[in-house]
C-alpha positions as CSV (number, residue, x, y, z in Angstrom):
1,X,100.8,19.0,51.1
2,X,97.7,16.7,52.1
3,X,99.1,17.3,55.8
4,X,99.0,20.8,56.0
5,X,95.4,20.6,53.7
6,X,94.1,19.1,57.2
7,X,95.7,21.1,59.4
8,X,94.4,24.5,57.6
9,X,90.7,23.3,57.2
10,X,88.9,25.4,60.2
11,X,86.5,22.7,60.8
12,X,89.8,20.1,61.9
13,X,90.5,19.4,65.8
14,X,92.7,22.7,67.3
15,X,95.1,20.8,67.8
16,X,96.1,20.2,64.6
17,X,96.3,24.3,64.5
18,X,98.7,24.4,67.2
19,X,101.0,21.7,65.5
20,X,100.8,23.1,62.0
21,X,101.6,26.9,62.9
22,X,104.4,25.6,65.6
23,X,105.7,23.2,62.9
24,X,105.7,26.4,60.0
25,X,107.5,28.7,62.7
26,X,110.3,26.2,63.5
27,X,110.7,26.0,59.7
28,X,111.4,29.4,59.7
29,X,113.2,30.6,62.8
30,X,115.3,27.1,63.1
31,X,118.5,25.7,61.3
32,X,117.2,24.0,57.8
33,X,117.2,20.2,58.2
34,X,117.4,18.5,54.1
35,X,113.9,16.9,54.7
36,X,112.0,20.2,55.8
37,X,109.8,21.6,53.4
38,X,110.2,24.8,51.7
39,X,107.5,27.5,53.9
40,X,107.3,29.2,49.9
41,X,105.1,25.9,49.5
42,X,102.7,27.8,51.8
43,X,102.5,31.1,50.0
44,X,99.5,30.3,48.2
45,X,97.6,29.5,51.5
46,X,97.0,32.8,52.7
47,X,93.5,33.0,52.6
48,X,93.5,29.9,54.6
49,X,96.0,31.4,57.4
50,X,94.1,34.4,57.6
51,X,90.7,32.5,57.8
52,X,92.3,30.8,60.9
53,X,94.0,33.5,62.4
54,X,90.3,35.9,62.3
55,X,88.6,31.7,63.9
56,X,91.0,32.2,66.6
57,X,90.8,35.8,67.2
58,X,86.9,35.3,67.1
59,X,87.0,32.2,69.3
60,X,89.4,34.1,71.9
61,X,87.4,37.3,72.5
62,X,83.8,35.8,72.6
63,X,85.1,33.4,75.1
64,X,86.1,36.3,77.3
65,X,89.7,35.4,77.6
66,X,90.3,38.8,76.7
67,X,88.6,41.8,76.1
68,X,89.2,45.0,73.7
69,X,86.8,48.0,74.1
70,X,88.1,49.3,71.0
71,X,88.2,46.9,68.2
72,X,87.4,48.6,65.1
73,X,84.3,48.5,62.9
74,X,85.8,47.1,60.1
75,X,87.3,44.2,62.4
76,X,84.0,43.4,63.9
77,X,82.2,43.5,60.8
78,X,85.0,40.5,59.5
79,X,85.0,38.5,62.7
80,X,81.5,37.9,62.1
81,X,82.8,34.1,60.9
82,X,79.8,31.8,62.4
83,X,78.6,30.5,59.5
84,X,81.9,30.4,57.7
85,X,84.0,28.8,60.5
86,X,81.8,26.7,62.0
87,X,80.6,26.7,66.3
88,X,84.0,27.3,67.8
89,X,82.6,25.8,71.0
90,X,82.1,22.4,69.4
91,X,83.2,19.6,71.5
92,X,83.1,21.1,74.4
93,X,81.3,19.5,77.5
94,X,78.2,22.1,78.2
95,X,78.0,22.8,81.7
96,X,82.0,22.2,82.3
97,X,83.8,25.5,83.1
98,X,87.2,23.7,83.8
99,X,86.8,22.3,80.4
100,X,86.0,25.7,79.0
101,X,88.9,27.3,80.9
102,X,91.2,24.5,79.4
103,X,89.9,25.2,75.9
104,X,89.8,29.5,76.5
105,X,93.8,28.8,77.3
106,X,94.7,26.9,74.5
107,X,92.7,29.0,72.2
108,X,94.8,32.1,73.6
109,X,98.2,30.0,72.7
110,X,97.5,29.2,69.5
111,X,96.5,32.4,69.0
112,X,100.0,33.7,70.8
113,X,101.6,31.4,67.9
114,X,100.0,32.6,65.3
115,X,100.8,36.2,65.5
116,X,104.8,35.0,66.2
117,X,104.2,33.4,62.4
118,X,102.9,36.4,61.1
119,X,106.0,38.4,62.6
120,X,108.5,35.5,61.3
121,X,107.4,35.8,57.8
122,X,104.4,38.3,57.2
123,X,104.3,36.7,53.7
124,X,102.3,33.8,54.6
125,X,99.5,36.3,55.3
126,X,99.9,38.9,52.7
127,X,100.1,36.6,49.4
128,X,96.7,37.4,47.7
129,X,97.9,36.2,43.8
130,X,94.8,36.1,42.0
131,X,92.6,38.3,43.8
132,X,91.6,42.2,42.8
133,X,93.1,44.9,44.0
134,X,89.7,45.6,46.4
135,X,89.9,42.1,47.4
136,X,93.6,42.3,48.4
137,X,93.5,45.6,50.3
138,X,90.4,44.1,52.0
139,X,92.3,41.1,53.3
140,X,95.3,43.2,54.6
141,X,92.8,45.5,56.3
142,X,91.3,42.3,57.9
143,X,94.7,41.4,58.8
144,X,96.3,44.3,60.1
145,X,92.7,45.7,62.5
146,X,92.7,42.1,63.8
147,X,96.7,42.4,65.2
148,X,95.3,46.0,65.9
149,X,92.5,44.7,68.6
150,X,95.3,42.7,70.3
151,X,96.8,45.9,71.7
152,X,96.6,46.3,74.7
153,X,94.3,43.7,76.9
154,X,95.9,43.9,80.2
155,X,95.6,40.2,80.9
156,X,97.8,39.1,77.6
157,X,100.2,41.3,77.8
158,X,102.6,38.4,75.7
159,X,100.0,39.0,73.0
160,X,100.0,42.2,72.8
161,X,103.9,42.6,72.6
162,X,104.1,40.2,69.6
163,X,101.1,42.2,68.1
164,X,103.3,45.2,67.9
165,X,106.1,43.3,66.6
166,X,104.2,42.2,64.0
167,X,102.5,45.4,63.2
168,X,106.0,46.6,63.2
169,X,107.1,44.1,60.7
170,X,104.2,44.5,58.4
171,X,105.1,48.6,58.0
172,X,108.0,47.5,56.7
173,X,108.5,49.4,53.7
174,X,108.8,46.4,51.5
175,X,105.6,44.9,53.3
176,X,103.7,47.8,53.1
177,X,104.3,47.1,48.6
178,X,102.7,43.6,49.6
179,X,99.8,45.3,51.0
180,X,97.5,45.5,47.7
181,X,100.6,45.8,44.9
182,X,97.9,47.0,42.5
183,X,97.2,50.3,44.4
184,X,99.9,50.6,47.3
185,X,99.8,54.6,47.8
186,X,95.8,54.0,48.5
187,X,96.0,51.3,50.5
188,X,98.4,52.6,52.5
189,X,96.7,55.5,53.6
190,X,93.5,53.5,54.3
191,X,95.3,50.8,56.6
192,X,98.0,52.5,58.4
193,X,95.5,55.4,59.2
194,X,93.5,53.1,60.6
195,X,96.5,51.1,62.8
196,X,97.4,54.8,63.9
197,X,94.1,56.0,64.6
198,X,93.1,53.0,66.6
199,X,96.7,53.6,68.4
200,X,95.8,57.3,69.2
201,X,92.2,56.2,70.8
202,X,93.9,53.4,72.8
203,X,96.5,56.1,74.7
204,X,94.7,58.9,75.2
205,X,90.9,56.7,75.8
206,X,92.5,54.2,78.3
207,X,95.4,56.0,79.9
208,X,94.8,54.2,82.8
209,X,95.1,50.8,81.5
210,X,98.4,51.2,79.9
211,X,101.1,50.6,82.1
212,X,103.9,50.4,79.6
213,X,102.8,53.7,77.7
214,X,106.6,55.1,77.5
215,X,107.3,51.8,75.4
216,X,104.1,51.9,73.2
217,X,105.3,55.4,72.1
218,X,108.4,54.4,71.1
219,X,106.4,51.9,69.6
220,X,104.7,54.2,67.7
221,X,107.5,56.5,66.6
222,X,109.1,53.6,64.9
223,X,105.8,52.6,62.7
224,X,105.8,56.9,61.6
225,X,109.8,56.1,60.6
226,X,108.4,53.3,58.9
227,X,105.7,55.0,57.6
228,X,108.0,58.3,56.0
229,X,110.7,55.3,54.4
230,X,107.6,54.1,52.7
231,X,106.6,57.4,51.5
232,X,109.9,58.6,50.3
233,X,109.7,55.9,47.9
234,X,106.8,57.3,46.5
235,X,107.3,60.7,46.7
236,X,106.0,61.9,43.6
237,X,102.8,60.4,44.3
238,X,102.3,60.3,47.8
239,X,99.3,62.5,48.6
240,X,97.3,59.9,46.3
241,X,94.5,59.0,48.9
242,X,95.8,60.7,51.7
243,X,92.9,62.9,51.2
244,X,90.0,60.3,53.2
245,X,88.5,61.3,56.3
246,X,90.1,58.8,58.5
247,X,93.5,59.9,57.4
248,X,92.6,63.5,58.6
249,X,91.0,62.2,61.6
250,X,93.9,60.2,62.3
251,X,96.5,62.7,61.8
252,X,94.5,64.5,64.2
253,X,94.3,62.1,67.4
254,X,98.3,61.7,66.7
255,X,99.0,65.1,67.1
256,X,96.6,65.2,70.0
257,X,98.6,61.9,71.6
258,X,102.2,63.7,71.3
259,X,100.7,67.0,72.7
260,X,98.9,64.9,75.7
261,X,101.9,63.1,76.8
262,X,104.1,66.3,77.1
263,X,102.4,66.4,80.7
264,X,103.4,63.1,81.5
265,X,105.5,62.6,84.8
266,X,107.7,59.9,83.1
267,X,110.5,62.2,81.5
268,X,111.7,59.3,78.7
269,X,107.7,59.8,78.0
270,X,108.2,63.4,77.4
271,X,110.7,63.2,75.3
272,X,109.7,60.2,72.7
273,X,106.6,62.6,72.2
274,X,108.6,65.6,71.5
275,X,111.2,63.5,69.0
276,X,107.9,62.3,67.5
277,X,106.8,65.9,66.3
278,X,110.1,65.5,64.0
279,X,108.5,62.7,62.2
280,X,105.0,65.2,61.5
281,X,107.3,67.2,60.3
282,X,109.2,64.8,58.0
283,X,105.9,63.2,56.8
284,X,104.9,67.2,55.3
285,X,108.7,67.7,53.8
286,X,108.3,64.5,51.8
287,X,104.2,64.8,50.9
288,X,104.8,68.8,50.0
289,X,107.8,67.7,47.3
290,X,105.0,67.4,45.1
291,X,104.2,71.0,44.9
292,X,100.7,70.3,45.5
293,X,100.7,71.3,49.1
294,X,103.3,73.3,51.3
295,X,104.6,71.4,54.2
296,X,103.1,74.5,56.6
297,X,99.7,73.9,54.9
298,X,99.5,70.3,55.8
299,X,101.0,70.8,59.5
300,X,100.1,74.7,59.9
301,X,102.2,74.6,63.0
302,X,105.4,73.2,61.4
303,X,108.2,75.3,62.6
304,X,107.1,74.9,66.3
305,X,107.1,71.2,66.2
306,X,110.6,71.2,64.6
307,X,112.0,73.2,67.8
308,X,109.8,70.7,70.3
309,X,111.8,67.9,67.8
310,X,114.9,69.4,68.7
311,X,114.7,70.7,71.8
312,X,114.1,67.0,73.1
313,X,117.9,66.4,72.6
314,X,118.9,69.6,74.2
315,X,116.8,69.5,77.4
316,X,117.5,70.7,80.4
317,X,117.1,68.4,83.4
318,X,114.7,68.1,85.9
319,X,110.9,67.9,85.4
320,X,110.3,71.6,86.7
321,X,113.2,73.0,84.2
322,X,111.7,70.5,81.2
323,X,108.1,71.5,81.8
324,X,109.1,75.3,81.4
325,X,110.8,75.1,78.2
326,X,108.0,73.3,76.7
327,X,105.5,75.3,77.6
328,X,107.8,78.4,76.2
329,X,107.8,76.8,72.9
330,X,103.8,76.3,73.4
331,X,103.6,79.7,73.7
332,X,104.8,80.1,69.6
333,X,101.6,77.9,68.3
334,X,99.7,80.8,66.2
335,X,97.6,78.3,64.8
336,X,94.6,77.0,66.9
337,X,94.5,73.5,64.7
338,X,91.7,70.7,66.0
339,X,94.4,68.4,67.0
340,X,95.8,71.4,69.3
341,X,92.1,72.1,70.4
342,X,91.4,68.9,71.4
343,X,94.5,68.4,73.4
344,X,93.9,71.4,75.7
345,X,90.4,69.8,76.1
346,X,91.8,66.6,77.1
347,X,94.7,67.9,79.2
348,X,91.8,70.0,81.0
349,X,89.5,67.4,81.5
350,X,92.2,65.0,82.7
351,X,93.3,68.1,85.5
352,X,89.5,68.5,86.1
353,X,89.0,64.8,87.0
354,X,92.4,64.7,89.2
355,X,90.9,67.6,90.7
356,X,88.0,66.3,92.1
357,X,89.2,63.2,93.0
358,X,92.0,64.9,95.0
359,X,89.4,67.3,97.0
360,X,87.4,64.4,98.1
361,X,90.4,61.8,98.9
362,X,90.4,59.6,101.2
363,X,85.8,59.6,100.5
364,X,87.4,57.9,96.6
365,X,88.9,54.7,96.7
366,X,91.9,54.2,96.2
367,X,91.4,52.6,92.3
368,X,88.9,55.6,91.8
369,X,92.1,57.7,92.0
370,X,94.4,55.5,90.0
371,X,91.9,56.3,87.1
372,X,91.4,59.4,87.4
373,X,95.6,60.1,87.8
374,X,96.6,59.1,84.4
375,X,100.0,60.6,84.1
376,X,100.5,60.2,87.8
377,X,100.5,56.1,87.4
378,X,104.0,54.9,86.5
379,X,104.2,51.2,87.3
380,X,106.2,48.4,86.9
381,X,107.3,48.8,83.0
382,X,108.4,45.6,81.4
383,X,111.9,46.5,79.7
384,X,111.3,47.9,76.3
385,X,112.4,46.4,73.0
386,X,111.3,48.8,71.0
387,X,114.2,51.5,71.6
């Protein structure tokens, strides 16, 4: 136990990071040999994984290895670690940019192997014994908008794929209990809107950044399946906190996403956003069971979704075909909500730009284009693992 003492203490050598976190992960993933330690003898050390996860998220994005132009308030308010953590430069050569380099890359690693422990066995990172309910959701939150600001840097693309598995794992519905077991119906309305708001910015903000946008919806669709098993086991309670302005603001920007993408020239796009109105519509069935709300109050445009829900198994094919019985079922929305507001906004703003940059081609470059195009990009997807 004096070994992994060492090994935690932010002030010791990275190295002895790296070994400690690849050491705990071959623990779990591998075969049991007699001799191995029990990783339950690490439960109590949360505080001290999450310390060094946030020193090496800190140390990785001030070092520019990376970049996230939406990390969240809350995050940056928590990454402020200086005087906690220590100089993360310390001991390296001033004036030495192959050193730097060197030290940027093995920061990003270790970082890299930390979020694969926190998908192996979110445990390590969620036991808070001993600590009040405020304390526990405030750790998770720390937690959860640090994996958050992973998504999607374009240059760690490894990163950010084991960032969503481990967001994935944590929305678990027996994780999402571990959250702050004290309050879990509060918590969870407070973190995951957050994950999901932060989600929404990223894909309709930076469209023309994310390549692999088809397989961060589906992504996405999984955590709202997550989200509804959750709920369902807390049905009678589960408009408790749901009631915060970030949860409104969030189930806004969602809509708004699914509505956006309906335009997109990938069709396996199109219809991951339609089959996601289902799960908008599941998420009211469950909360109005209460009989505190109706499910048409808290999605006024619930019967249209359910046909853009179904219709995405019944479509016909080709994009000219697809596009026409979509906008037909547009037609039905009677009720002008903000998230529907916003997404003719952002669909005409995303035309306008195209526009212009069309009219004047070839005077644009060629990049100017590409950014203004965003559902007219379709690259080179890496295979999903998220169907």
């Amino acid at each position: 136990m004096f070994f992994f003492q060492i090994c935690l203490n932010t002030q010791s050598p990275a190295i002895y990071h790296q070994v400690l976190v690849c050491s705990i992960h071959r623990i779990i993933t591998q075969k049991r040999l007699p001799w191995w330690p029990e990783v339950k003898m690490l439960y109590p050390k949360s505080n001290e994984l999450r310390d060094l996860f946030i020193k090496t998220l800190n140390y990785v994005m001030q070092s520019g290895c990376m970049v996230s132009a939406h990390t969240p308030l809350k995050l940056i308010q928590s990454l402020n670690l200086k005087e906690r953590v220590g100089n993360p430069l310390k001991g390296v050569a001033k004036g030495s940019s192959s050193s730097s380099t060197d030290e940027g890359g093995f920061h990003k690693h270790l970082l890299l192997c930390i979020v694969r422990l926190i998908n192996a066995d979110p445990l390590l990172m969620l036991n808070n014994q001993g600590k009040a309910g405020h304390e526990m959701q405030s750790s998770t939150l720390e937690l959860i908008n640090g994996l958050v600001s992973l998504l999607h840097p374009p240059s760690v693309t490894d990163v950010a794929m084991e960032a969503m598995d481990a967001l994935l794992t944590l929305h678990h519905p027996d994780k999402i209990e571990m959250w702050n077991p004290e309050s879990p119906i509060n918590t969870f309305w407070d973190v995951s809107s957050q994950v999901l708001y932060s989600m929404s910015q990223k894909l309709t903000s930076k469209q023309h950044l994310i390549v692999n946008y088809t397989d961060i919806l589906k992504w996405l669709r999984k955590i709202l399946e997550c989200r509804n098993q959750f709920l369902k086991r807390h049905k009678d309670c589960a408009n408790v906190g749901s009631q915060i302005p970030l949860c409104k603001q969030a189930h806004l920007k969602l809509e708004g996403v699914f509505f956006l993408y309906l335009w997109s020239i990938d069709p396996e796009a199109v219809l991951v956003a339609m089959s996601c109105f289902s799960l908008l519509c599941e998420e009211s069935d469950i909360r109005a069971g209460t009989d505190e709300f109706s499910a048409s109050y808290l999605l006024p445009n619930y019967h249209v979704y359910e046909e853009l829900a179904q219709a995405s198994t019944m479509l016909p094919t080709g994009r000219a075909a697809m596009q026409k019985k979509i906008m037909a079922l547009l037609r039905k929305i009677d009720t002008c909500t903000q998230g529907v507001r916003q997404s003719w906004d952002d669909t005409y703003h995303i035309w306008d730009s195209t526009t212009v940059a069309l009219l004047h081609f070839p005077k644009y470059k060629v990049e100017d284009l590409q950014q203004t195009d965003a559902f007219h990009r379709i690259g080179k997807r890496r295979a999903s693992h998220h169907r």
